[in-house]
C-alpha positions as CSV (number, residue, x, y, z in Angstrom):
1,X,-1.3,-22.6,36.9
2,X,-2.4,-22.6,33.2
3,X,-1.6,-19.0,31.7
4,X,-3.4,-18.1,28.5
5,X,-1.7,-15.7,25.3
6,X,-1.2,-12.4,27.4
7,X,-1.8,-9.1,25.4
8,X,-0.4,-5.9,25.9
9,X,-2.3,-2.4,24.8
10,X,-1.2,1.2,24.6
11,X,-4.0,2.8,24.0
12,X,-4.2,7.3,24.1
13,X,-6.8,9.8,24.0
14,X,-6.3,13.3,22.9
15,X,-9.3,14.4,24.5
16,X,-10.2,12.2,27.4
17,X,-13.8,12.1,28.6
18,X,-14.4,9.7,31.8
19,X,-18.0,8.3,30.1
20,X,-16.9,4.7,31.3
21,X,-18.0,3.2,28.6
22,X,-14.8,1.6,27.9
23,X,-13.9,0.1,31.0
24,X,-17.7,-1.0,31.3
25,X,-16.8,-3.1,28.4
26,X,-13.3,-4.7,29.4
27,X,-14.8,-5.4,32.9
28,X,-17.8,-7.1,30.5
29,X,-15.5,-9.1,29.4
30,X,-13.8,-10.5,31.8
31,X,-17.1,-11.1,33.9
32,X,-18.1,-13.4,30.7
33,X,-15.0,-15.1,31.4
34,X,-13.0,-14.1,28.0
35,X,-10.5,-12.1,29.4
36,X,-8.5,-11.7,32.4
37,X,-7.7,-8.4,33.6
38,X,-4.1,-8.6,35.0
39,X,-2.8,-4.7,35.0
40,X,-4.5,-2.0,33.9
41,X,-2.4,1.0,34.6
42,X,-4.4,4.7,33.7
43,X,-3.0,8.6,33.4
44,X,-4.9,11.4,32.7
45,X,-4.2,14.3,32.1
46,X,-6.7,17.6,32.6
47,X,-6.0,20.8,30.8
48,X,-4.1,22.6,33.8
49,X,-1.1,20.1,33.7
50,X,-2.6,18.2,36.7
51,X,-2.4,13.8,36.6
52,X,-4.4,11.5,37.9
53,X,-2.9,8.0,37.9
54,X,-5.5,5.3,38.5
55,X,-4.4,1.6,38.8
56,X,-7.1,-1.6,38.1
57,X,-6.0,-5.5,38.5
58,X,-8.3,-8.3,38.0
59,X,-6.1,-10.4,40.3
60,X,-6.4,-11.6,43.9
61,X,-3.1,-11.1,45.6
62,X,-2.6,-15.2,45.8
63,X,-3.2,-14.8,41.8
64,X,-0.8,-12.1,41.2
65,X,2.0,-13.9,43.2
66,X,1.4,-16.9,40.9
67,X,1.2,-14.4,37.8
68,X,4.9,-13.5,38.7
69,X,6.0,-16.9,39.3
70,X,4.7,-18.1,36.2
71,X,5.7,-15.0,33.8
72,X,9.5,-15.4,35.5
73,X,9.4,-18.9,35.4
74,X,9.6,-18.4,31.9
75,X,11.6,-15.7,31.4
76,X,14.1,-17.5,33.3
77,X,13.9,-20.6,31.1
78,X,14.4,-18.7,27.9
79,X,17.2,-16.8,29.2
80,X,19.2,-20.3,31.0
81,X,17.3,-23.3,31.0
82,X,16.0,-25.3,34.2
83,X,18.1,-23.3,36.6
84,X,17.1,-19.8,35.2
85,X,13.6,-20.7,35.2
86,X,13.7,-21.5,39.0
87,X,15.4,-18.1,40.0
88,X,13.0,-16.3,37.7
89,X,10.0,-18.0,39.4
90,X,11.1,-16.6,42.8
91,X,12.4,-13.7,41.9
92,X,8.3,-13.0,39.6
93,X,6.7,-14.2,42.4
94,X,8.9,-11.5,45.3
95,X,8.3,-8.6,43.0
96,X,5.0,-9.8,43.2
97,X,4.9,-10.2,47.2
98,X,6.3,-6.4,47.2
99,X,3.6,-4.5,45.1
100,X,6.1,-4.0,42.1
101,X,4.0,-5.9,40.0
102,X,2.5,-3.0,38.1
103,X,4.0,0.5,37.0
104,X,6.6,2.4,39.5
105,X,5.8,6.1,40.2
106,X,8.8,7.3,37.6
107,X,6.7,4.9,35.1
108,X,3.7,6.7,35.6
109,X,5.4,10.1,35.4
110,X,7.6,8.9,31.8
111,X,3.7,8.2,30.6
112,X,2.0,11.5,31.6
113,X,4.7,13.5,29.7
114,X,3.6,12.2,26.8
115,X,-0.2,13.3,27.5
116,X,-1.0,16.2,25.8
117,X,-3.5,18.2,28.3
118,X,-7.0,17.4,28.3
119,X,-5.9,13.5,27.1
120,X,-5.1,10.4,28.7
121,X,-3.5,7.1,28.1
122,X,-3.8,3.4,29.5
123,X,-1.7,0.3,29.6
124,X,-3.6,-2.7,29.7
125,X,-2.1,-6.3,30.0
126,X,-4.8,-8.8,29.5
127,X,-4.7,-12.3,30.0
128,X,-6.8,-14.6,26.8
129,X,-8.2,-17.1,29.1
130,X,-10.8,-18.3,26.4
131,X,-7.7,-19.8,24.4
132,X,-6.3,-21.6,27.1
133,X,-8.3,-24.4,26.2
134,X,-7.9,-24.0,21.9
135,X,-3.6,-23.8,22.6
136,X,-3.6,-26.9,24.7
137,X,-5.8,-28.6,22.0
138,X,-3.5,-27.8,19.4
139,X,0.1,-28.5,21.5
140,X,-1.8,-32.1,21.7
141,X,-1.8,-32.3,18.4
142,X,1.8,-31.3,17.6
143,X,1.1,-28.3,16.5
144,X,3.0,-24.5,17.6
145,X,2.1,-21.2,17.2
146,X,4.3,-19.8,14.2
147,X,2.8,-16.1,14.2
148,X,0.3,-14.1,15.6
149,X,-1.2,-10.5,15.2
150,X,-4.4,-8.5,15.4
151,X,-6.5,-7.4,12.3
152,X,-7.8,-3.8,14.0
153,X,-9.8,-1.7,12.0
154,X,-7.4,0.9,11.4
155,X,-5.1,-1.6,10.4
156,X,-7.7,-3.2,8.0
157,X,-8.5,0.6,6.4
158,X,-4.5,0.6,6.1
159,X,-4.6,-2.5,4.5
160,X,-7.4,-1.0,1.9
161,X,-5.6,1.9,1.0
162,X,-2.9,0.0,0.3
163,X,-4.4,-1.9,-2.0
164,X,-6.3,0.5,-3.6
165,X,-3.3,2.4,-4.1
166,X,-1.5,-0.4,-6.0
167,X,-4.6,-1.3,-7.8
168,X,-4.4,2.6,-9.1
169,X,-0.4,2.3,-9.2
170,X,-1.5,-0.4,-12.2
171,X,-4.3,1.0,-13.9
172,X,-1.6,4.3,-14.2
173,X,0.9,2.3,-15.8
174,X,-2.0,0.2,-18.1
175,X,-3.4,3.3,-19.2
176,X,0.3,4.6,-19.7
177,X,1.1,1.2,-21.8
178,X,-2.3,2.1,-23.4
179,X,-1.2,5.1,-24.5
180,X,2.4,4.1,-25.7
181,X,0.7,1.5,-27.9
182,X,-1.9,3.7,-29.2
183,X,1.2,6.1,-29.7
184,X,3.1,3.9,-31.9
185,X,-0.4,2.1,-34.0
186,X,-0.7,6.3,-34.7
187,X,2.9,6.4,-35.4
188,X,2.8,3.3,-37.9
189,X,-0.7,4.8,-39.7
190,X,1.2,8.1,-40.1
191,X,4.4,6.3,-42.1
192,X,1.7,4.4,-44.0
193,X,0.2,7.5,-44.6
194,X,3.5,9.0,-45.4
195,X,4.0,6.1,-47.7
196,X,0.7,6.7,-49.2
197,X,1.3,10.3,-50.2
198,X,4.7,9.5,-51.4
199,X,3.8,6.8,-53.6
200,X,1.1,9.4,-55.1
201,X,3.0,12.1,-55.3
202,X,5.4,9.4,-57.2
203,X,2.5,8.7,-59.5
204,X,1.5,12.0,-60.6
205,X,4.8,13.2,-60.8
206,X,5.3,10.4,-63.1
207,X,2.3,10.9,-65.0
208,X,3.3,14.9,-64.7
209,X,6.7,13.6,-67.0
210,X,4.4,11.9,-69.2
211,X,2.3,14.4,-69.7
212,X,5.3,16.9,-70.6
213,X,6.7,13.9,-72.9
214,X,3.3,14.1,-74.8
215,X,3.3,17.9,-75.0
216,X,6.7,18.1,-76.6
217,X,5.4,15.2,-78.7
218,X,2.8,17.1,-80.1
219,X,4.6,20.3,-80.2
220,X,7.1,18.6,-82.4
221,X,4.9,17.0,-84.9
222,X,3.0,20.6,-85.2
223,X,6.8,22.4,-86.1
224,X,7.8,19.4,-88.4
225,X,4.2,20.0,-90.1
226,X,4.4,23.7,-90.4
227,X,8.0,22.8,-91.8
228,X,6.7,20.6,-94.0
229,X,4.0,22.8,-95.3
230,X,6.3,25.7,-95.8
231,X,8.8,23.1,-97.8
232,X,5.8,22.2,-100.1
233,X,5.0,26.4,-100.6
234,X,8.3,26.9,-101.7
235,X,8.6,24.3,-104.1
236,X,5.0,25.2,-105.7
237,X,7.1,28.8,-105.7
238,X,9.6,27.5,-107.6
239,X,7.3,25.7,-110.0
240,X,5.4,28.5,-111.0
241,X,8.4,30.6,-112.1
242,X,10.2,27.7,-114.2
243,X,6.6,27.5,-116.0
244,X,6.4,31.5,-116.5
């Protein structure tokens, strides 16, 4: 039996309403030949604390024994070889015979404790059987699966928010860069302005000096002409009286 990629879903509602709209489109799907259904257990819970627990298989019975078989098979290889994949084959395919196949009553119980009232919650295990035919293609090929995962929508939005928050994370620290640089060109034009000032407040002091230097010039060429002039008086003075 060829087994395609099986998927498993936990899915909640807070507030459950029983439209069924989604199962309208899993059973879709699986009509169209996409998926297989092969569990689908459901709890609900309604706002008095009561459950309902509602269980859905897309297997016939022969199929769900062979499910088992398969699914132990290879848990039994992966755990001990050839031998362990026997034993796991028979013992998938008796808890298969025996109804266990899905979720026990404690199961269902551990589930509806975490249901807030009014909500509801589903595990589905679905079977890919479109890929079936895309895996073997590619195991012909020599190729093997090295990783896997779902793109969702919230995980996509999670993915943009992320980004967008790095993307603001470095236009902080390019406006903060920005701002250091424009910090130290304003830094460097007020030392060059400080350099400026100084250099002029050099110049007029020197000119300042100069000026005094010129001042006391002048000051002393006017008291060596009054002493001049009052040298010249006397000796006229003293002229006049020798003549008398």
């Amino acid at each position: 039996m060829a087994v395609g990629p099986i998927q498993i879903m936990v899915i909640g509602f807070d507030q459950f309403e029983a439209t069924g709209e989604a199962l309208d489109a899993l059973m879709a799907a699986s009509d169209a030949g996409a998926i297989r259904v092969i569990d689908l257990q459901f709890v609900s819970k309604n706002e008095n604390g009561d459950i309902e627990a509602v269980e859905l298989s897309g297997l016939t019975e022969d199929e769900t024994i062979e499910f088992g078989a398969v699914i132990g098979g290879l848990l039994g290889a992966g755990a001990s070889g050839d031998e362990g994949m026997i034993e796991g084959a028979i013992a998938g395919a008796e808890i298969a015979t025996e109804g266990a196949y899905g979720m026990t009553a404690e199961d269902v119980l551990e589930i509806a404790a975490q249901v807030p009232p009014g909500g509801a919650a589903a595990i589905l295990a679905i079977e890919h059987t479109w890929a079936i035919d895309f895996r073997d293609a590619v195991v012909n090929q020599g190729g093997a699966l090295l990783g896997q995962g779902f793109l969702t929508r919230d995980a996509m939005l999670m993915i943009g928010a992320e980004a967008q928050a790095m993307a603001d994370a470095l236009d902080a620290i390019a406006v903060s860069e920005a701002i250091q640089m424009q910090a130290a060109v304003d830094a460097a034009e007020a030392v060059a302005l400080s350099d400026i000032i100084q250099t002029e407040a050099a110049r007029m002091a020197a000119e300042s000096l100069v000026a005094a230097a010129i001042i006391e010039e002048a000051a002393f060429e006017d008291a060596a002409t009054t002493v001049l002039a009052a040298l010249e008086a006397q000796d006229k003075a003293l002229a006049e009286i020798e003549n008398a």
